[in-house]
PyMOL Python script that loads the backbone (N, CA, C, O; Angstrom):
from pymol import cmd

cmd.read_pdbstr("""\
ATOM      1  N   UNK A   1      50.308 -61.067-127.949  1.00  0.00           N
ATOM      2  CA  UNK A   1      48.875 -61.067-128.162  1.00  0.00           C
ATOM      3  C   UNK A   1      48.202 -60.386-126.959  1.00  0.00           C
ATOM      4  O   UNK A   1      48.313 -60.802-125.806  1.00  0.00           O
ATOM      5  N   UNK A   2      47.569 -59.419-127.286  1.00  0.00           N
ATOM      6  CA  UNK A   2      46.435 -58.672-125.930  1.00  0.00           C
ATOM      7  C   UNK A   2      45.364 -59.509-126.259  1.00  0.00           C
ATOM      8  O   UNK A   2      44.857 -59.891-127.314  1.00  0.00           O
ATOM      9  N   UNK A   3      45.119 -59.726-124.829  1.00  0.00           N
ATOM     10  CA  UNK A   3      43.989 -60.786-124.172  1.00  0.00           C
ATOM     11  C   UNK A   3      43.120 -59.614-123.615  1.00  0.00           C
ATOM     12  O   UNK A   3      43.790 -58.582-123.649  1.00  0.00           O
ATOM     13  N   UNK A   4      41.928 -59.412-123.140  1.00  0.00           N
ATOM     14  CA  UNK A   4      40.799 -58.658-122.419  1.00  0.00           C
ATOM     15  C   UNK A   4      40.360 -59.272-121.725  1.00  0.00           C
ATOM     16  O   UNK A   4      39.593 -60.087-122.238  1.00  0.00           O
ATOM     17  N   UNK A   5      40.489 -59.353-120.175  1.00  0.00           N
ATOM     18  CA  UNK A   5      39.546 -59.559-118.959  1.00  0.00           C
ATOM     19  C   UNK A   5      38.784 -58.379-118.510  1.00  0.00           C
ATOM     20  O   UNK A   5      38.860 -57.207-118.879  1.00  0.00           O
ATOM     21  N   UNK A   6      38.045 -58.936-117.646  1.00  0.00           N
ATOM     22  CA  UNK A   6      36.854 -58.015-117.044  1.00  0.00           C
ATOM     23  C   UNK A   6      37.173 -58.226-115.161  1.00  0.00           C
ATOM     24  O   UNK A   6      36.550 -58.989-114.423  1.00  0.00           O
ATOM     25  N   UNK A   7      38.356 -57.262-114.747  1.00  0.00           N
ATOM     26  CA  UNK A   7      38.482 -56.847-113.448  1.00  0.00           C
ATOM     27  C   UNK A   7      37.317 -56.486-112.642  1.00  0.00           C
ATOM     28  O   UNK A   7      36.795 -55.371-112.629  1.00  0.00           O
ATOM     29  N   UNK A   8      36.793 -57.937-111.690  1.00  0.00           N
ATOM     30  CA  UNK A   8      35.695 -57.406-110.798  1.00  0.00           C
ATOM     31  C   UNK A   8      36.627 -57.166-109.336  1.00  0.00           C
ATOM     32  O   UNK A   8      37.192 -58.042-108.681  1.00  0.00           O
ATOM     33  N   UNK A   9      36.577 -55.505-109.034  1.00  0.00           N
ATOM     34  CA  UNK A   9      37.081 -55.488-107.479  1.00  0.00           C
ATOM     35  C   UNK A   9      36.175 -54.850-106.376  1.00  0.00           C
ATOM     36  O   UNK A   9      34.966 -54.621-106.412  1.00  0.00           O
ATOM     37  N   UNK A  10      36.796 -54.698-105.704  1.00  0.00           N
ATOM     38  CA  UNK A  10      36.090 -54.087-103.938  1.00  0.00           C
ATOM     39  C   UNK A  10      37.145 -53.214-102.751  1.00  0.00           C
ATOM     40  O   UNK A  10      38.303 -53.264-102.338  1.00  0.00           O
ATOM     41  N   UNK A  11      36.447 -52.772-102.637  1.00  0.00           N
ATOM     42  CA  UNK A  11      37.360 -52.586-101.326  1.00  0.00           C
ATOM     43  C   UNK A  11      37.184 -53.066 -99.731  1.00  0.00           C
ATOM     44  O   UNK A  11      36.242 -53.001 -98.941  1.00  0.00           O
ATOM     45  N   UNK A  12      38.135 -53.422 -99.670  1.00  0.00           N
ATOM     46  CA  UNK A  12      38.096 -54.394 -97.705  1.00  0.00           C
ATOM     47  C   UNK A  12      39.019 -53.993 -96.978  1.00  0.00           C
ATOM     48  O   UNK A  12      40.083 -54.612 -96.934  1.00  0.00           O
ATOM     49  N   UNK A  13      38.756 -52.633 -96.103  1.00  0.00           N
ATOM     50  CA  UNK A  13      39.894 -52.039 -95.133  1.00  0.00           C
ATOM     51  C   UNK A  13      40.729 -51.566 -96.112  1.00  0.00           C
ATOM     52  O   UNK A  13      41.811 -52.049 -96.445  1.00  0.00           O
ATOM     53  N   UNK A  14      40.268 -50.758 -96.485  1.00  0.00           N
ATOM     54  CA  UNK A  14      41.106 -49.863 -97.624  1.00  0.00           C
ATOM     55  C   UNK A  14      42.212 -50.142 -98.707  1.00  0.00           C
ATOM     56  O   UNK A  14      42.965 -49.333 -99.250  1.00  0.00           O
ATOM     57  N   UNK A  15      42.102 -51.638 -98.892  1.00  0.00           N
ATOM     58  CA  UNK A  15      42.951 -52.538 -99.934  1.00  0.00           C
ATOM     59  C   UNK A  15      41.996 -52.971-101.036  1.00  0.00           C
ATOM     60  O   UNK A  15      41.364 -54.011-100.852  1.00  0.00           O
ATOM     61  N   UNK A  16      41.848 -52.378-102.009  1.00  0.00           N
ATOM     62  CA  UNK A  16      41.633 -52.959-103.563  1.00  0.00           C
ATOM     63  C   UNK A  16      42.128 -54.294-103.581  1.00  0.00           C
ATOM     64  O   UNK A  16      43.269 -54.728-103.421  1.00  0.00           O
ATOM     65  N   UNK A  17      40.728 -55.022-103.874  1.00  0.00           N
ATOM     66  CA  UNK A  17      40.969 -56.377-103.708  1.00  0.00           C
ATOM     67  C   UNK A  17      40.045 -56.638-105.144  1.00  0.00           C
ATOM     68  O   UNK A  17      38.984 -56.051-105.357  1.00  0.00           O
ATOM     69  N   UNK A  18      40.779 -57.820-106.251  1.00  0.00           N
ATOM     70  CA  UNK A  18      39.869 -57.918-107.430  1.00  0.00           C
ATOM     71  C   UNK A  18      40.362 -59.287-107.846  1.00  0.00           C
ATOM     72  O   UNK A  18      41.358 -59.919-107.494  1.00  0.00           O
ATOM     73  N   UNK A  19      39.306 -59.589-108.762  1.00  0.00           N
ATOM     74  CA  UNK A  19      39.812 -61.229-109.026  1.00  0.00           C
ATOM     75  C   UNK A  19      39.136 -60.498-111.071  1.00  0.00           C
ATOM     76  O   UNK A  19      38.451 -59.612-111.582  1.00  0.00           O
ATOM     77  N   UNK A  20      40.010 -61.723-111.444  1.00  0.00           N
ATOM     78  CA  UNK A  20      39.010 -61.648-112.906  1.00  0.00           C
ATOM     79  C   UNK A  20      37.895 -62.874-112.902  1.00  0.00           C
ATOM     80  O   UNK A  20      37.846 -63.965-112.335  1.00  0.00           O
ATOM     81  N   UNK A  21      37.129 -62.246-113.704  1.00  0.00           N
ATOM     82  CA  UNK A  21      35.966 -62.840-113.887  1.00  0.00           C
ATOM     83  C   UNK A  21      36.158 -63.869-115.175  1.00  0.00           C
ATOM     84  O   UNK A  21      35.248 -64.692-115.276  1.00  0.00           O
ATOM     85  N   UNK A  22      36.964 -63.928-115.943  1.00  0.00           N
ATOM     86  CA  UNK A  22      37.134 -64.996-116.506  1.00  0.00           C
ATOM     87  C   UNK A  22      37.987 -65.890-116.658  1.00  0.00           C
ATOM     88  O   UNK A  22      38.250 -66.331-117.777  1.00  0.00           O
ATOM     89  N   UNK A  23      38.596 -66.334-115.509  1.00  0.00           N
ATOM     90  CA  UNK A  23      40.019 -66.576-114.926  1.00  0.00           C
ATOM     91  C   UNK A  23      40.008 -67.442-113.628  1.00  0.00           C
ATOM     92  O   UNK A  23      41.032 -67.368-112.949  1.00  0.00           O
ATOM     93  N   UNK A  24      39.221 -68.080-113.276  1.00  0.00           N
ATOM     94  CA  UNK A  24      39.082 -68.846-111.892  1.00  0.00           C
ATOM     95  C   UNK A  24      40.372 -68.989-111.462  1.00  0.00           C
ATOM     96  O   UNK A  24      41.309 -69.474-112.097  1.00  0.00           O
ATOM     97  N   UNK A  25      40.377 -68.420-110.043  1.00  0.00           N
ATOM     98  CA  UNK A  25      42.075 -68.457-109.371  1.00  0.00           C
ATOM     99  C   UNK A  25      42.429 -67.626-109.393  1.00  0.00           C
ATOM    100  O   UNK A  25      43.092 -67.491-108.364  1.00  0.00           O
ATOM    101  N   UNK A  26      42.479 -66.423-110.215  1.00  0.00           N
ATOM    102  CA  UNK A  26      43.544 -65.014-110.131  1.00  0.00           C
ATOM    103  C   UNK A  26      42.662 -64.257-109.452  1.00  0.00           C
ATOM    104  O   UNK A  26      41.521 -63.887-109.730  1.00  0.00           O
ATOM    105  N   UNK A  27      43.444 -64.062-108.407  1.00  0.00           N
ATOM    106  CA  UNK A  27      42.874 -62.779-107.031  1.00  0.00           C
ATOM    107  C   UNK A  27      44.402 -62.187-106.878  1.00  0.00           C
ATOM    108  O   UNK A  27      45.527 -62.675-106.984  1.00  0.00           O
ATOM    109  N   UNK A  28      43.833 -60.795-106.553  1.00  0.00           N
ATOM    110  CA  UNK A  28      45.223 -59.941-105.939  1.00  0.00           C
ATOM    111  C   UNK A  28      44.190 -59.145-105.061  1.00  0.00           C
ATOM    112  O   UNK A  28      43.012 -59.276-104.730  1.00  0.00           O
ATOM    113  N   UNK A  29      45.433 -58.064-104.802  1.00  0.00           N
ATOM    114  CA  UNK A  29      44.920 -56.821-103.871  1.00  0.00           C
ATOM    115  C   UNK A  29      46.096 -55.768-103.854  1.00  0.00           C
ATOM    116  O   UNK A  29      47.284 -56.089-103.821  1.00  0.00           O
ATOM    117  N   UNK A  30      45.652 -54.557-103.878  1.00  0.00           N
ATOM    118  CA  UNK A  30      46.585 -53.355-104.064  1.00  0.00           C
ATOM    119  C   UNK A  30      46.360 -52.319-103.151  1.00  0.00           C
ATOM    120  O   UNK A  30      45.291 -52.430-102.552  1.00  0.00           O
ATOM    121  N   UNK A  31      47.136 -51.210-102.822  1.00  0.00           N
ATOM    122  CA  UNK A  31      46.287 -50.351-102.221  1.00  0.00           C
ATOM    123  C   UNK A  31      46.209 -49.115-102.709  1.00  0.00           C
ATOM    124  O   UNK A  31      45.946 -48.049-102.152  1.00  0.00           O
ATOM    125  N   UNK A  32      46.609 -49.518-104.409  1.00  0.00           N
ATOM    126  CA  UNK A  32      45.402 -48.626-104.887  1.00  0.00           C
ATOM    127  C   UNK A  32      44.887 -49.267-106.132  1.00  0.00           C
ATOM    128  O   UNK A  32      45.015 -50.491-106.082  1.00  0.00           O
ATOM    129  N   UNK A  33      44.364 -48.842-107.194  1.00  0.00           N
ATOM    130  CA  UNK A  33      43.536 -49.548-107.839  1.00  0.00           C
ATOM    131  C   UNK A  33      44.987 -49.907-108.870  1.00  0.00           C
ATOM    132  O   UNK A  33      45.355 -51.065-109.065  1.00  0.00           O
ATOM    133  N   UNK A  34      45.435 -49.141-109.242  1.00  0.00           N
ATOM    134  CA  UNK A  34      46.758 -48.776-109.992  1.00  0.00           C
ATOM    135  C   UNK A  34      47.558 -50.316-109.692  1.00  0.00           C
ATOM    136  O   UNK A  34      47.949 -51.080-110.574  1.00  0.00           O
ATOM    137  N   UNK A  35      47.662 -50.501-108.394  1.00  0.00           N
ATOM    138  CA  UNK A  35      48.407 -51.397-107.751  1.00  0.00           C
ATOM    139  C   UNK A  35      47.911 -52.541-107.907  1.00  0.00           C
ATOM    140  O   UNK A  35      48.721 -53.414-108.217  1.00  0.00           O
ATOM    141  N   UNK A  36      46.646 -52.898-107.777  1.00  0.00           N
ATOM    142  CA  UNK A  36      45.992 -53.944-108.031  1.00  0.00           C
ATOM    143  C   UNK A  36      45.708 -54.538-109.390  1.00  0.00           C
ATOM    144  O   UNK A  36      45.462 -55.729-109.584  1.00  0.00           O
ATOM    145  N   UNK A  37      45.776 -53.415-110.490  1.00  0.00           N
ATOM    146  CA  UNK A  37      45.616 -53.599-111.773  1.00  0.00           C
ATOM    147  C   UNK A  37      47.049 -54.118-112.301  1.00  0.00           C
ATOM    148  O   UNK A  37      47.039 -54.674-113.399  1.00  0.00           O
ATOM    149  N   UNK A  38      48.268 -53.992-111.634  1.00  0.00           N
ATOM    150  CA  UNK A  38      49.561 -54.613-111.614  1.00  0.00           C
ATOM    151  C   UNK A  38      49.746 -55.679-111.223  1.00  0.00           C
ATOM    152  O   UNK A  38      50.431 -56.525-111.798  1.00  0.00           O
ATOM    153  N   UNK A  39      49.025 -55.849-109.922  1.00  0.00           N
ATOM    154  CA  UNK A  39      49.306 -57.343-108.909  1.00  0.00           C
ATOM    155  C   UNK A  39      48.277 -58.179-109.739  1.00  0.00           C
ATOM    156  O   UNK A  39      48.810 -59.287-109.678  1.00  0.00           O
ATOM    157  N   UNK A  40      47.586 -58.280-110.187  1.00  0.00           N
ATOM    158  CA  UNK A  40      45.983 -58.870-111.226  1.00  0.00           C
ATOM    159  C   UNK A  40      47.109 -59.777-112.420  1.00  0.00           C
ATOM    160  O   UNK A  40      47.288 -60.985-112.582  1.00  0.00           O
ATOM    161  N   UNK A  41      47.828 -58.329-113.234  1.00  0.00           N
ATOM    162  CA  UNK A  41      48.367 -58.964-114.088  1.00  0.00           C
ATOM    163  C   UNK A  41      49.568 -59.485-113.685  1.00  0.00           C
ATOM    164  O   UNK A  41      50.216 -59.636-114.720  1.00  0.00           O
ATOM    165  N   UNK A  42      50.242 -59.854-112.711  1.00  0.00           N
ATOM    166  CA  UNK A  42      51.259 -60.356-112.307  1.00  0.00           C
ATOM    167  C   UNK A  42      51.057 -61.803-111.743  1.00  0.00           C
ATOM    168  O   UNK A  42      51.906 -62.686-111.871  1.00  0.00           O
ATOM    169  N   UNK A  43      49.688 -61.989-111.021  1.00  0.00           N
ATOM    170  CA  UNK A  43      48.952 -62.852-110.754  1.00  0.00           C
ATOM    171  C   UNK A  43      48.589 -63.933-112.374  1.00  0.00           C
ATOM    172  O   UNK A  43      48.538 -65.161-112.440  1.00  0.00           O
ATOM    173  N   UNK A  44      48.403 -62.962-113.440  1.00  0.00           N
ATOM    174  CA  UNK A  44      47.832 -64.068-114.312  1.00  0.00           C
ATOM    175  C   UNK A  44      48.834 -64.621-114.703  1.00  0.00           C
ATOM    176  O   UNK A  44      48.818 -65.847-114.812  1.00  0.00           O
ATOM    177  N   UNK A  45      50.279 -63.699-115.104  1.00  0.00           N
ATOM    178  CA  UNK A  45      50.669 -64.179-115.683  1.00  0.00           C
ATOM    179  C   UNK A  45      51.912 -65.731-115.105  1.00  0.00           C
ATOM    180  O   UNK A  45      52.703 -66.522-115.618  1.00  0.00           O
ATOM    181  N   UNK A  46      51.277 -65.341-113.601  1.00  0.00           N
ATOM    182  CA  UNK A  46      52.167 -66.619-112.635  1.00  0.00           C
ATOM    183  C   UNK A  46      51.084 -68.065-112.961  1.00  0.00           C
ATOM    184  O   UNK A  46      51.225 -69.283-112.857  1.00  0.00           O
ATOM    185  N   UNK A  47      50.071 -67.225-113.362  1.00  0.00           N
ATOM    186  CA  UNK A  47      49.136 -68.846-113.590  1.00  0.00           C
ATOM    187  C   UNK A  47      49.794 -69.111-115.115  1.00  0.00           C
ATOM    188  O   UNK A  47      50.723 -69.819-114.726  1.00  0.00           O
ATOM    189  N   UNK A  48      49.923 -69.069-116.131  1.00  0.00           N
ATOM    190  CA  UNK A  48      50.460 -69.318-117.190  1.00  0.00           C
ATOM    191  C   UNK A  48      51.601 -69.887-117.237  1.00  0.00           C
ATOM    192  O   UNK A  48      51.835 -70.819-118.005  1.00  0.00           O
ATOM    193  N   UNK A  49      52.477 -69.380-116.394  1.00  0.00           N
ATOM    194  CA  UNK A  49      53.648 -70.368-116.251  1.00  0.00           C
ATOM    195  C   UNK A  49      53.477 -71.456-115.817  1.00  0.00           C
ATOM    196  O   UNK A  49      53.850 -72.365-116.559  1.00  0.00           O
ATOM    197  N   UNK A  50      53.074 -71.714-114.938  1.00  0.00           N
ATOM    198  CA  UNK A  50      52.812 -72.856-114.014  1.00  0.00           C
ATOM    199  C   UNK A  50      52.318 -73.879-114.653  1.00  0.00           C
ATOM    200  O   UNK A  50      52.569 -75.030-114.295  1.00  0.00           O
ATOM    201  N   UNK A  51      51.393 -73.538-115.893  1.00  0.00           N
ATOM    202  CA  UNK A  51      50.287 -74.526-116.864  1.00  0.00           C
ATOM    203  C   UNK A  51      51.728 -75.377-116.902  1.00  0.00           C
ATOM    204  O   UNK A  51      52.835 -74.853-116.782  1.00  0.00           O
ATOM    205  N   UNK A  52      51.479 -76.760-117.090  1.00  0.00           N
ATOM    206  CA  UNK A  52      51.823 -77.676-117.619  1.00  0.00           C
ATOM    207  C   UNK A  52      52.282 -78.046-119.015  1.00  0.00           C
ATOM    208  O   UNK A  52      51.458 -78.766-119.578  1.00  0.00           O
ATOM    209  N   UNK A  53      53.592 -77.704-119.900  1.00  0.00           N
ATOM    210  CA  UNK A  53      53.000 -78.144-121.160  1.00  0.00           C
ATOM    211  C   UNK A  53      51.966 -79.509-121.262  1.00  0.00           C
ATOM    212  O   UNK A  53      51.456 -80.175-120.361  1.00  0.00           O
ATOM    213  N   UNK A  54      51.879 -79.632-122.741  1.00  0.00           N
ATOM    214  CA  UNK A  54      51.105 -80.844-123.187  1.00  0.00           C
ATOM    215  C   UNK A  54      51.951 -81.832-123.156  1.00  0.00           C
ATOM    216  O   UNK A  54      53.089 -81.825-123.625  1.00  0.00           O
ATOM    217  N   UNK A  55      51.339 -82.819-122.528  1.00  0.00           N
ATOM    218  CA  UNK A  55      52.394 -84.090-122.888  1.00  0.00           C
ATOM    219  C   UNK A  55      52.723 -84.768-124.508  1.00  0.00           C
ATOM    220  O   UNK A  55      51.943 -84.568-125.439  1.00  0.00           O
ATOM    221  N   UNK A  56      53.422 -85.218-124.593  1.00  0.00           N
ATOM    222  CA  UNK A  56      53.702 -85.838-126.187  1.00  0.00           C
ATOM    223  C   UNK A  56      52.569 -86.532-126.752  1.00  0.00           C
ATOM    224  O   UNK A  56      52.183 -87.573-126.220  1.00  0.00           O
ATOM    225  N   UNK A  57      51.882 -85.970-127.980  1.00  0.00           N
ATOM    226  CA  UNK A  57      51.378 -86.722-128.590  1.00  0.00           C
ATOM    227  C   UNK A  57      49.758 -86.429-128.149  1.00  0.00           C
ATOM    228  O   UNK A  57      48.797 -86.947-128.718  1.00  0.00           O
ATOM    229  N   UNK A  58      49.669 -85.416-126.929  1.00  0.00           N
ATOM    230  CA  UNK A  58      48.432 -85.306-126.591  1.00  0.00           C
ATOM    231  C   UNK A  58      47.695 -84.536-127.691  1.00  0.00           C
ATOM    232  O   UNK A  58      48.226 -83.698-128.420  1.00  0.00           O
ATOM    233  N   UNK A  59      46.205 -84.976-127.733  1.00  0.00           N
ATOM    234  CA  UNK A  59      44.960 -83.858-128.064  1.00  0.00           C
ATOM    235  C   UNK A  59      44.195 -83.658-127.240  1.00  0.00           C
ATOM    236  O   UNK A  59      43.937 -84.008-126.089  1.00  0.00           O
ATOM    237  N   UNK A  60      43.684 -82.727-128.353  1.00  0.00           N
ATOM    238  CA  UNK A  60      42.205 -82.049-127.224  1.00  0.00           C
ATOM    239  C   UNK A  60      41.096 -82.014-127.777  1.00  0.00           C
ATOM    240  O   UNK A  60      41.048 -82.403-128.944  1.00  0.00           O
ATOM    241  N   UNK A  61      40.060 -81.616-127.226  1.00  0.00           N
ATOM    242  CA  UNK A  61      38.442 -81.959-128.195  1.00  0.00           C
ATOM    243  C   UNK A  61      37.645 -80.777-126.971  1.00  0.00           C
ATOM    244  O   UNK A  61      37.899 -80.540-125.790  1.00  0.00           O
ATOM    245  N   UNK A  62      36.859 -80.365-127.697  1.00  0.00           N
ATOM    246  CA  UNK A  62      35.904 -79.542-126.936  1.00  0.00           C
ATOM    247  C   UNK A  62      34.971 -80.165-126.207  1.00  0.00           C
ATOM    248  O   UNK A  62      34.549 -81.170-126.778  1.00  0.00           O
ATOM    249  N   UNK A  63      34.363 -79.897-124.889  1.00  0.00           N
ATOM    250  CA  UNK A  63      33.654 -80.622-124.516  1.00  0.00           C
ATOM    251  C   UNK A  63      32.487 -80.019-123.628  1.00  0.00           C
ATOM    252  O   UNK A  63      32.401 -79.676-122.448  1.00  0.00           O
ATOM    253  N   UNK A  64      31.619 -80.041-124.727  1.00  0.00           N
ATOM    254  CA  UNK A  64      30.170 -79.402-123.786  1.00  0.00           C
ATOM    255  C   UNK A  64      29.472 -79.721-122.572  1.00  0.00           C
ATOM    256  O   UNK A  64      29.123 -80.896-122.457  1.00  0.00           O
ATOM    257  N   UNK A  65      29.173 -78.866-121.572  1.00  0.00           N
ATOM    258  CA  UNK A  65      28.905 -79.518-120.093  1.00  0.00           C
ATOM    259  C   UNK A  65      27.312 -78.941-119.933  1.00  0.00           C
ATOM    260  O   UNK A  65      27.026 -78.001-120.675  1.00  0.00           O
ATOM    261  N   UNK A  66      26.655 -79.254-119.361  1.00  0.00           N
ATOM    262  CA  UNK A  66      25.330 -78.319-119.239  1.00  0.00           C
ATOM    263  C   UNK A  66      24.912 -78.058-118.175  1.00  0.00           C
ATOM    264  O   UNK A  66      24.267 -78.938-117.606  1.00  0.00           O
ATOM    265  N   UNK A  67      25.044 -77.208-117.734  1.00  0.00           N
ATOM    266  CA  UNK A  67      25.134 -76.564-116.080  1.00  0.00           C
ATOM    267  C   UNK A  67      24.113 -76.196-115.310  1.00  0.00           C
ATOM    268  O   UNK A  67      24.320 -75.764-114.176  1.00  0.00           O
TER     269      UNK A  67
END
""", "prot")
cmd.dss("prot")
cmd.show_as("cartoon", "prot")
cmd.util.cbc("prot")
cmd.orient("prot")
């Protein structure tokens, strides 16, 4: 399945540095954009592993917050 984020980066001492914007936690840095657009997705996909399955028997419910 292709997913679409929105890569916000910068540059700091000549290292492409970007986090996604809909992704709290995934930051990389490259030194070039090329590189960073690799380390980004290498970054997400280390957060995905890491998730926890669900424990047995769990649900879920949506839950509106108002900010």
């Amino acid at each position: 399945m292709l997913t679409r984020f929105t890569l916000e980066y910068w540059i700091d001492e000549d290292w492409y540095v970007g986090k996604l914007k809909e992704v709290p936690g995934v930051f990389s840095q490259g030194e070039s954009l090329e590189e960073l657009e690799g380390n980004i997705k290498d970054a997400y996909r280390l957060i995905l592993e890491e998730e926890s399955p669900p424990q047995s028997g769990a649900k879920t419910k949506e839950l509106p917050i108002e900010v």
